[in-house]
PDB file as gemmi writes it, atoms N, CA and C in Angstrom:
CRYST1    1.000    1.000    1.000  90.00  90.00  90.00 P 1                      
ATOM      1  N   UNK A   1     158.012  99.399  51.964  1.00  0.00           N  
ATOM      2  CA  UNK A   1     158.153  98.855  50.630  1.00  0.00           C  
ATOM      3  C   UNK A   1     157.625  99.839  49.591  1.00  0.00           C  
ATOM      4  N   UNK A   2     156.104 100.399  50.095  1.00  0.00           N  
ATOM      5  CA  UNK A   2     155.661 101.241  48.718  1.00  0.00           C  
ATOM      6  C   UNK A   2     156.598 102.575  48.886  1.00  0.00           C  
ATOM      7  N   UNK A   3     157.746 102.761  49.563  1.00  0.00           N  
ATOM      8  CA  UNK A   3     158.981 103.782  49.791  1.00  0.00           C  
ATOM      9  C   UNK A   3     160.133 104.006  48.561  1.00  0.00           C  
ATOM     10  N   UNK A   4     160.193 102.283  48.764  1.00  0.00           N  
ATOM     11  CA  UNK A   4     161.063 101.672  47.573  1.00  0.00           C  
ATOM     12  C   UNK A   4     160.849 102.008  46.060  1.00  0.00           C  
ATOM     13  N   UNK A   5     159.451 101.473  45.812  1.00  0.00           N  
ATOM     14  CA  UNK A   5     159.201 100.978  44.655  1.00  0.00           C  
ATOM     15  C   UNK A   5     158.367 102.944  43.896  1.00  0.00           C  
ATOM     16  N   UNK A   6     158.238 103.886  44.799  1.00  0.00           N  
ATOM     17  CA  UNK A   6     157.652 105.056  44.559  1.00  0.00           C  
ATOM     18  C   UNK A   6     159.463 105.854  44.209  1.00  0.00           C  
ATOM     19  N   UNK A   7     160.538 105.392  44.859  1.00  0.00           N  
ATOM     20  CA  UNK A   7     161.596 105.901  44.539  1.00  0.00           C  
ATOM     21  C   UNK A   7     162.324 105.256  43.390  1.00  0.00           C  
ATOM     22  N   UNK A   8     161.496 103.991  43.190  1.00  0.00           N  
ATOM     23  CA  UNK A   8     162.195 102.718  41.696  1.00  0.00           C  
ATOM     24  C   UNK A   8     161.685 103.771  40.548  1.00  0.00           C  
ATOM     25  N   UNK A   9     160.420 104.251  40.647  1.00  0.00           N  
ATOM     26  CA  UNK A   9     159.223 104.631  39.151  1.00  0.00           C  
ATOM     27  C   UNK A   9     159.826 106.121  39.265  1.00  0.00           C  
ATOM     28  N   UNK A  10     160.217 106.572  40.289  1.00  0.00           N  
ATOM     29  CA  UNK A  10     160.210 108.317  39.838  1.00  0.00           C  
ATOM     30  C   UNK A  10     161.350 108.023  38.957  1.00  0.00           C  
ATOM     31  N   UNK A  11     162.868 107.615  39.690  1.00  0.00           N  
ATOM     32  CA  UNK A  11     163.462 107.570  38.529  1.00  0.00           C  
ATOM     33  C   UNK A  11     163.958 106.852  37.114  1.00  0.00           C  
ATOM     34  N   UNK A  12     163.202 105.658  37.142  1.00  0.00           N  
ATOM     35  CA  UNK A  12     162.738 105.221  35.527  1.00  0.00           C  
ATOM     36  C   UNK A  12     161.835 105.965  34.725  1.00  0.00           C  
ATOM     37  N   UNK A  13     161.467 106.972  35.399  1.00  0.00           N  
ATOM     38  CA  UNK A  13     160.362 107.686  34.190  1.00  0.00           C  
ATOM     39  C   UNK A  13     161.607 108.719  33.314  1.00  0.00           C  
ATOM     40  N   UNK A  14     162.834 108.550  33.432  1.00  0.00           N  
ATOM     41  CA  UNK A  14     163.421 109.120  32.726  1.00  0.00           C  
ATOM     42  C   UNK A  14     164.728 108.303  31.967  1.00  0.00           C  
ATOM     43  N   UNK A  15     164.086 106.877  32.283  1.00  0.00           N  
ATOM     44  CA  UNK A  15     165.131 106.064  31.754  1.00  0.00           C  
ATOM     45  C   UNK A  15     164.383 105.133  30.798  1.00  0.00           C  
ATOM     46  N   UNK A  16     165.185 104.106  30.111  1.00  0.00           N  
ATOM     47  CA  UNK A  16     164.381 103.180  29.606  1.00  0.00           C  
ATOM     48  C   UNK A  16     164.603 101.560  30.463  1.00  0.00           C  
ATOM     49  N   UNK A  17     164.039 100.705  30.542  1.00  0.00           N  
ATOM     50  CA  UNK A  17     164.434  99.409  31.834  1.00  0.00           C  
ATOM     51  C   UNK A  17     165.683  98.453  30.720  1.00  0.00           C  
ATOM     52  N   UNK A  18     166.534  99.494  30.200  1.00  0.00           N  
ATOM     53  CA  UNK A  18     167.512  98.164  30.120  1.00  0.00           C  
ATOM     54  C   UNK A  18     168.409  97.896  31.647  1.00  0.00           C  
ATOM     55  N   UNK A  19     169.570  97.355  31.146  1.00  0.00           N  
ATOM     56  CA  UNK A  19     170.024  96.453  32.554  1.00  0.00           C  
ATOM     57  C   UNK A  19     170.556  98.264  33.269  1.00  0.00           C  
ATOM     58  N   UNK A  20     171.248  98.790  32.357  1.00  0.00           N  
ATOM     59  CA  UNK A  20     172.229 100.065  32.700  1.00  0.00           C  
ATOM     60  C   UNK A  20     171.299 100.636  33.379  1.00  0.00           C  
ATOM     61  N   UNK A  21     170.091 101.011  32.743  1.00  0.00           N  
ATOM     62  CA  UNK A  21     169.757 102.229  33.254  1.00  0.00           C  
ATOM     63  C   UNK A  21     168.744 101.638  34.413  1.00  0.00           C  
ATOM     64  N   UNK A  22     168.299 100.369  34.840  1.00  0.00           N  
ATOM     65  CA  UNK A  22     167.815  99.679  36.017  1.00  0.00           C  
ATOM     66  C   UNK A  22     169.035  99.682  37.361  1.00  0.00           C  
ATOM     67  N   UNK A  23     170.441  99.509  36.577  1.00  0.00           N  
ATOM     68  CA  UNK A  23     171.427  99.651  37.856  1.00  0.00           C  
ATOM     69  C   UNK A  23     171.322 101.553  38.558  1.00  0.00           C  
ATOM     70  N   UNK A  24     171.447 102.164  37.558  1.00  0.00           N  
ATOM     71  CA  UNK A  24     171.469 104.002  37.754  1.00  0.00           C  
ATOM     72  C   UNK A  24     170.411 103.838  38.566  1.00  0.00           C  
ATOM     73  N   UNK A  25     168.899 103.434  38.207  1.00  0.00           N  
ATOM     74  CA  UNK A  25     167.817 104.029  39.212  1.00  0.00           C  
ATOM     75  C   UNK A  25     168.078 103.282  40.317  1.00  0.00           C  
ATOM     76  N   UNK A  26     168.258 101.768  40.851  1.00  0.00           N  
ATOM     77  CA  UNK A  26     168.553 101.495  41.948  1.00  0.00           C  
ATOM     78  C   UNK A  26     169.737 101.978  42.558  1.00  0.00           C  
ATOM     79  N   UNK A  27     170.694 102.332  42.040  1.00  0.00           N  
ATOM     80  CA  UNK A  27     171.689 103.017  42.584  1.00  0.00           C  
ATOM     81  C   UNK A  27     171.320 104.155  43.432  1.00  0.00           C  
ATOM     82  N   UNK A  28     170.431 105.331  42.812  1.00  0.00           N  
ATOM     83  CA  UNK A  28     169.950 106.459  43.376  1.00  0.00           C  
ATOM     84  C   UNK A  28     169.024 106.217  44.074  1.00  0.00           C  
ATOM     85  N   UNK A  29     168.160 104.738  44.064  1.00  0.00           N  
ATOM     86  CA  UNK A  29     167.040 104.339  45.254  1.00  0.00           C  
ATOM     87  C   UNK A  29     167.733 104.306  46.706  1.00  0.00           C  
ATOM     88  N   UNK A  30     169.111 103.743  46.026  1.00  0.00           N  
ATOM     89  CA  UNK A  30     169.897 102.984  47.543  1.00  0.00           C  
ATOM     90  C   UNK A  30     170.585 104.189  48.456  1.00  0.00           C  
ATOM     91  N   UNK A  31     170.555 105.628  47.696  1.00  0.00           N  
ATOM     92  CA  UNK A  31     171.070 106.683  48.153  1.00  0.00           C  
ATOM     93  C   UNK A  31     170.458 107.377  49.245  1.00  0.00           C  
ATOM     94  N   UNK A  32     169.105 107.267  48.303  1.00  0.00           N  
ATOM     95  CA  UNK A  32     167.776 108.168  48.929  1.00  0.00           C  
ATOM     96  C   UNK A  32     167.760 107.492  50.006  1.00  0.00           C  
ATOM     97  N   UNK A  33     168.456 106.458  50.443  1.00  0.00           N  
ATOM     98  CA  UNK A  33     167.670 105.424  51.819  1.00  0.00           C  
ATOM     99  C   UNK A  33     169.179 105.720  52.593  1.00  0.00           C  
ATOM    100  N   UNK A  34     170.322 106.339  52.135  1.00  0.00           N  
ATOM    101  CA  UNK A  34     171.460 106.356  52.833  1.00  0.00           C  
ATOM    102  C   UNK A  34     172.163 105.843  53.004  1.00  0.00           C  
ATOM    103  N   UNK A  35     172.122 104.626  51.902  1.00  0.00           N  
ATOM    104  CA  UNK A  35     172.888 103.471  51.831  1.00  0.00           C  
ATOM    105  C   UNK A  35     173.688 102.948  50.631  1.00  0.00           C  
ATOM    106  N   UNK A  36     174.521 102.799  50.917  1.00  0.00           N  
ATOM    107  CA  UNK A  36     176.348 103.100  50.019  1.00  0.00           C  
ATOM    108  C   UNK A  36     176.069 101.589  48.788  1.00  0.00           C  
ATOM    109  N   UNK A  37     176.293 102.163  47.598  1.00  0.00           N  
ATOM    110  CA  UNK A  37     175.728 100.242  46.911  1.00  0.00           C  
ATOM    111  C   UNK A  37     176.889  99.352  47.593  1.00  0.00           C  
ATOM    112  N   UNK A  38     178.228  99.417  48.549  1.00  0.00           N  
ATOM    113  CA  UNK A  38     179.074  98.692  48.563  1.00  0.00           C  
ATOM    114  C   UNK A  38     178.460  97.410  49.591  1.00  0.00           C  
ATOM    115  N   UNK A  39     176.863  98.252  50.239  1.00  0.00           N  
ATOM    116  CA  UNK A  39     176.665  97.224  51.173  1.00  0.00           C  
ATOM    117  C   UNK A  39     175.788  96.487  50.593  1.00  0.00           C  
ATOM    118  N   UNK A  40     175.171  96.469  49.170  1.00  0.00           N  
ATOM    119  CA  UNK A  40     174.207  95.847  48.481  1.00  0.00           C  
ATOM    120  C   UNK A  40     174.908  94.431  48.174  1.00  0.00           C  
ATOM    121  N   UNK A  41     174.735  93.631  48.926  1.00  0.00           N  
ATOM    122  CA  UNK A  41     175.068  91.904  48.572  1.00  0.00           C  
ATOM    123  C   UNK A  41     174.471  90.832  47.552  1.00  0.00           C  
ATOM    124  N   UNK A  42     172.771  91.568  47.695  1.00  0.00           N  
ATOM    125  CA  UNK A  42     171.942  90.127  47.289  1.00  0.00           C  
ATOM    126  C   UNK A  42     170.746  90.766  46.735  1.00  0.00           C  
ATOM    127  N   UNK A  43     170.427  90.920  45.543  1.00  0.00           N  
ATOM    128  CA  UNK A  43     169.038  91.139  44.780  1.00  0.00           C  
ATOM    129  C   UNK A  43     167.907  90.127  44.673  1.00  0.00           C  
ATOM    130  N   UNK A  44     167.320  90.693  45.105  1.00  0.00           N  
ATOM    131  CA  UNK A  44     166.145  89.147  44.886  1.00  0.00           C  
ATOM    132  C   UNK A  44     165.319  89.772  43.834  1.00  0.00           C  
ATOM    133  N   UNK A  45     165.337  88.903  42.335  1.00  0.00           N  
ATOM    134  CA  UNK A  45     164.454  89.164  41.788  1.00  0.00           C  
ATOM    135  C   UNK A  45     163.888  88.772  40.812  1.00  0.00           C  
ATOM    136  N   UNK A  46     162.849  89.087  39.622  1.00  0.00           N  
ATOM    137  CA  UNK A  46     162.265  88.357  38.876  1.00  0.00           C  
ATOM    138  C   UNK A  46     163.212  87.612  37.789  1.00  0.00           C  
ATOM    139  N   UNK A  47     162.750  86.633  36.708  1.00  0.00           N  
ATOM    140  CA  UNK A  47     163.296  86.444  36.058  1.00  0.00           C  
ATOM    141  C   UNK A  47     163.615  87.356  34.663  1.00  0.00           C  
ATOM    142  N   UNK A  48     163.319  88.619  34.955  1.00  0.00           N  
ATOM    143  CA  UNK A  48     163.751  89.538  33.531  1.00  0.00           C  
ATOM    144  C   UNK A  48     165.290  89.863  33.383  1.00  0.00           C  
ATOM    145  N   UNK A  49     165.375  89.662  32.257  1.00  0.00           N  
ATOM    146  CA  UNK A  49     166.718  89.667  31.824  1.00  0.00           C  
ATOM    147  C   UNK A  49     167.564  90.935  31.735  1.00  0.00           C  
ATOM    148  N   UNK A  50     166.908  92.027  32.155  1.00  0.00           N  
ATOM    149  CA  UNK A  50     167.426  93.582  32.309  1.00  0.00           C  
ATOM    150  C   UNK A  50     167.810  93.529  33.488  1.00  0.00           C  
ATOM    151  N   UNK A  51     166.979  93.147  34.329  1.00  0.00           N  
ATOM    152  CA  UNK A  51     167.309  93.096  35.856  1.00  0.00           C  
ATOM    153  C   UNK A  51     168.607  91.920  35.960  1.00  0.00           C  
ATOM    154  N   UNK A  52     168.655  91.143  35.784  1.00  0.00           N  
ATOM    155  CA  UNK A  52     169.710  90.138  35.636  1.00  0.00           C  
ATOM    156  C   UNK A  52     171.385  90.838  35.458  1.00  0.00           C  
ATOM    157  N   UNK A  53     171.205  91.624  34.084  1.00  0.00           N  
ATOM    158  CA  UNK A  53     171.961  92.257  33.650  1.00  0.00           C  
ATOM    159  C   UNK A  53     172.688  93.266  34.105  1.00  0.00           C  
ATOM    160  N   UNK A  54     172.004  94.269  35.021  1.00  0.00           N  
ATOM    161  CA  UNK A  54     171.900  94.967  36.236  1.00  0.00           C  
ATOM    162  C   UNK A  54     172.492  94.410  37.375  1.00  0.00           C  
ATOM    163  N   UNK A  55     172.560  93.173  37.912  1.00  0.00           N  
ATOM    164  CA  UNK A  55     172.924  92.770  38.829  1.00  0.00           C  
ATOM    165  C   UNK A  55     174.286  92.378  38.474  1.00  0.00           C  
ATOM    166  N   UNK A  56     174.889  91.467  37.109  1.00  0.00           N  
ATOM    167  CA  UNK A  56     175.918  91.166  36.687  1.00  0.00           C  
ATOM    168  C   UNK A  56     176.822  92.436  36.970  1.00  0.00           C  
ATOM    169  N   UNK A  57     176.546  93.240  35.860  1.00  0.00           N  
ATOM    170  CA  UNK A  57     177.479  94.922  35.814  1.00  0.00           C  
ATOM    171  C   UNK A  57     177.836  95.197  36.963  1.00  0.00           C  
ATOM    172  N   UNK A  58     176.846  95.279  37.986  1.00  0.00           N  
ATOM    173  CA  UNK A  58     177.191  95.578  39.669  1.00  0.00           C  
ATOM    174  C   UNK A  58     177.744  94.830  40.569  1.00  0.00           C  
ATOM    175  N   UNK A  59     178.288  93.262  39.656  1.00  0.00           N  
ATOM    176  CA  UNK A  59     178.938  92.654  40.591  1.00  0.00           C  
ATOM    177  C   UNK A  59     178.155  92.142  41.955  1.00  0.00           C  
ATOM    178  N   UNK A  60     176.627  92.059  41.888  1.00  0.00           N  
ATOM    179  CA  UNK A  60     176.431  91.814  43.246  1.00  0.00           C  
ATOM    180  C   UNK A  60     175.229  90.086  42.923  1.00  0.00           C  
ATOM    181  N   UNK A  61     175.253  89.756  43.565  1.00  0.00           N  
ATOM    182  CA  UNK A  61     175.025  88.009  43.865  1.00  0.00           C  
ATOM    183  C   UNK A  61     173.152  88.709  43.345  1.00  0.00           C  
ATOM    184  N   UNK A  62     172.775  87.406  42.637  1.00  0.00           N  
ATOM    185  CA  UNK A  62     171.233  87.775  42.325  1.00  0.00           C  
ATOM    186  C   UNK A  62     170.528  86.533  42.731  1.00  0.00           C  
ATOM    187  N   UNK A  63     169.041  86.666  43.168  1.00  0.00           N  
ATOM    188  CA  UNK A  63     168.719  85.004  43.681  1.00  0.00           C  
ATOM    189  C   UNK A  63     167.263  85.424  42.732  1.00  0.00           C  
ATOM    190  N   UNK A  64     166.504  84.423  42.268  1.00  0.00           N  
ATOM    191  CA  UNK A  64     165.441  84.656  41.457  1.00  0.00           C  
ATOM    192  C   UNK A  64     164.552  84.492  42.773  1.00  0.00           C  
ATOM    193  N   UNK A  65     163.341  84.924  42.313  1.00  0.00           N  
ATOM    194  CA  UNK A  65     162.118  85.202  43.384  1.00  0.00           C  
ATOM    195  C   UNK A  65     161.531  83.614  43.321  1.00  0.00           C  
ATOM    196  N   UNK A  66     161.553  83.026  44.399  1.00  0.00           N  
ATOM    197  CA  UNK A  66     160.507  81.871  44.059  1.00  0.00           C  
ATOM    198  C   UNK A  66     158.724  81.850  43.982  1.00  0.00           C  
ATOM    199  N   UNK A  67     158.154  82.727  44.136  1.00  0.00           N  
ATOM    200  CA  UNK A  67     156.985  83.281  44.241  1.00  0.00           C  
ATOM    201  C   UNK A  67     156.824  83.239  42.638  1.00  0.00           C  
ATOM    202  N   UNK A  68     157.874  83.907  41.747  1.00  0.00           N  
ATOM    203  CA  UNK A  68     156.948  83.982  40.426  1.00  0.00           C  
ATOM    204  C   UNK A  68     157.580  82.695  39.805  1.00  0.00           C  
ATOM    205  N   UNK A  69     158.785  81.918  40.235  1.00  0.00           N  
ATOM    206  CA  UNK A  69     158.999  80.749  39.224  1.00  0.00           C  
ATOM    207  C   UNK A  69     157.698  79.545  39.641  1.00  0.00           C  
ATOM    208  N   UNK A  70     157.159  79.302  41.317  1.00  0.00           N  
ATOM    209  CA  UNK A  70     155.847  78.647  41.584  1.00  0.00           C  
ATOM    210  C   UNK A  70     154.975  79.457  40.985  1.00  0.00           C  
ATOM    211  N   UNK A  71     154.999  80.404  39.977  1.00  0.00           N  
ATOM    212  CA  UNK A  71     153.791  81.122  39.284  1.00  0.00           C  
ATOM    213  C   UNK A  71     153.375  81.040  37.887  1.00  0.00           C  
ATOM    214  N   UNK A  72     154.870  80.533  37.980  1.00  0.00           N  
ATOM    215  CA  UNK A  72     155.393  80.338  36.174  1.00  0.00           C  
ATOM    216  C   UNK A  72     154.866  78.703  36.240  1.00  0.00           C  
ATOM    217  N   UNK A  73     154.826  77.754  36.974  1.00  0.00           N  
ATOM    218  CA  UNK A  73     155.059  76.589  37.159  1.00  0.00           C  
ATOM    219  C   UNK A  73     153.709  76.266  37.046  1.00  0.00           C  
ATOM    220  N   UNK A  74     152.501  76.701  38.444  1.00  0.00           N  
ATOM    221  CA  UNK A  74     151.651  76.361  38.694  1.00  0.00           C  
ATOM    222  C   UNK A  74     150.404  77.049  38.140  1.00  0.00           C  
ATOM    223  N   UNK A  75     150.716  78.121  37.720  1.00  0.00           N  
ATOM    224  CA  UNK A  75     149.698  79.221  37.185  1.00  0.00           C  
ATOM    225  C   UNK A  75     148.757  78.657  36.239  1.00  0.00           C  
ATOM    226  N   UNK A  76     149.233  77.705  35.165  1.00  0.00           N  
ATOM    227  CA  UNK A  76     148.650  77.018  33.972  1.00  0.00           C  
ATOM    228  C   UNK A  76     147.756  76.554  34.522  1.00  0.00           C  
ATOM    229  N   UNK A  77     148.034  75.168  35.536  1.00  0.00           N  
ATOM    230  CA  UNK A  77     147.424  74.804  36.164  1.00  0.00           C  
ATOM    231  C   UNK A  77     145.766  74.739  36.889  1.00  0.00           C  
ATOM    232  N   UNK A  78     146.331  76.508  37.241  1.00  0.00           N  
ATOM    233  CA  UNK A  78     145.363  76.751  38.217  1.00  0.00           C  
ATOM    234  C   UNK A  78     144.351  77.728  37.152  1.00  0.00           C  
ATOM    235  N   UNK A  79     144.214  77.515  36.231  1.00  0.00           N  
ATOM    236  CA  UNK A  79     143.107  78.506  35.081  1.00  0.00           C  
ATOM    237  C   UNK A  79     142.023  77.417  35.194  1.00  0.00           C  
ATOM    238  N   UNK A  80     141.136  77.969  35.136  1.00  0.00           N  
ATOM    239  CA  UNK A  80     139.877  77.363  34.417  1.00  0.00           C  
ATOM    240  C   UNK A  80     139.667  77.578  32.678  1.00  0.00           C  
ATOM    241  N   UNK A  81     139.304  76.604  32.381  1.00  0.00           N  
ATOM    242  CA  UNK A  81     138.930  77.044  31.045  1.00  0.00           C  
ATOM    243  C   UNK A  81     137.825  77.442  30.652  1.00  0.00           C  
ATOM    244  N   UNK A  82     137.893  78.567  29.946  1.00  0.00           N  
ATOM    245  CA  UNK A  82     136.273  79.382  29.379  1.00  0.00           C  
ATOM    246  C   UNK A  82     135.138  78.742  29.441  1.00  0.00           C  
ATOM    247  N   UNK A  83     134.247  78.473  30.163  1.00  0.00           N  
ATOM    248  CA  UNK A  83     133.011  77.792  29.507  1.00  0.00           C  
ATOM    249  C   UNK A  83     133.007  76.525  29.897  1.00  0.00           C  
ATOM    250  N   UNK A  84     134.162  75.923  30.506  1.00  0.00           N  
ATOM    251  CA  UNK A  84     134.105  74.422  30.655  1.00  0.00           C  
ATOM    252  C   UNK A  84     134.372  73.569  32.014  1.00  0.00           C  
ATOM    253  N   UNK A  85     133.745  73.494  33.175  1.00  0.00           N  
ATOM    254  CA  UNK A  85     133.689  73.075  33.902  1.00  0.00           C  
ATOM    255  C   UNK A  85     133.480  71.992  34.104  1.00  0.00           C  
ATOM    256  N   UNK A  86     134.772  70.949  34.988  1.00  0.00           N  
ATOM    257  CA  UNK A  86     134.438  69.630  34.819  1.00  0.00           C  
ATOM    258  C   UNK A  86     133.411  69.199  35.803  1.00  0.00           C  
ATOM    259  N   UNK A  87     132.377  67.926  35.847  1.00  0.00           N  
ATOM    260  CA  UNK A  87     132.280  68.011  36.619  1.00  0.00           C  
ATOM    261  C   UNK A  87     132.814  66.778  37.970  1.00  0.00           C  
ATOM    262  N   UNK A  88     132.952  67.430  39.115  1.00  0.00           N  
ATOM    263  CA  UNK A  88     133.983  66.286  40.224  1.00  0.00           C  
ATOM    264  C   UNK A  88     133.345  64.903  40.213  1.00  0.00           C  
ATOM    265  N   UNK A  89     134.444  63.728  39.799  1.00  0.00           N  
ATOM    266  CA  UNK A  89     133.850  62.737  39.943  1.00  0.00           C  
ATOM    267  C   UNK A  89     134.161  62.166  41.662  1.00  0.00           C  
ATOM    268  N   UNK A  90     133.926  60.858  41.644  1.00  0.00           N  
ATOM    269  CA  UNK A  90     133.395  60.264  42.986  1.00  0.00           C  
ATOM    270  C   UNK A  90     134.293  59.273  42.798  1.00  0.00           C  
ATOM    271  N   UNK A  91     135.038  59.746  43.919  1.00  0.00           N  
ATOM    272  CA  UNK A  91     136.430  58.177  44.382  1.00  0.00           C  
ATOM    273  C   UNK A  91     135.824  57.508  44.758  1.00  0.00           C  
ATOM    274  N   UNK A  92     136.226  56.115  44.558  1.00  0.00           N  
ATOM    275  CA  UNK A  92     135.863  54.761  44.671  1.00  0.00           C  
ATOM    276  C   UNK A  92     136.770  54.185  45.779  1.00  0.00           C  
TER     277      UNK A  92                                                      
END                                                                             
């Protein structure tokens, strides 16, 4: 994985992350690994809308990550607030 994502950053450091230039660097990720984009089926990924965009242009099926939408969901949740600790009451 850190294979992937060291071949994602080399070549965005010469792009900017709209959708175009996110399809170009994965395009040349999928090269470096020897693999043709015709076999790229299924992106799994966040909800950013560049990446989205990227996947449309390329014609290839996108599934959102469920890891960050349970992150988006539950995250609030799970904060404490500054300074304020409740304290646990006692079921009856």
């Amino acid at each position: 994985m850190r294979r992937v994502k060291d071949s994602i950053q080399r070549e965005m450091k010469f792009y900017s992350l709209t959708g175009d230039a996110i399809q170009v660097a994965l395009s040349s990720a999928l090269l470096d690994f020897g693999t043709e984009n015709e076999r790229l089926v299924l992106v799994l990924r966040d909800d950013g809308s560049s990446m989205a965009k990227a996947c449309y242009n390329w014609d290839v099926a996108l599934f959102g990550c469920i890891g960050h939408c349970l992150h988006l969901v539950v995250g609030p949740f799970l904060l404490e607030r500054r300074g304020h600790m409740e304290e646990p009451t006692e079921m009856n």
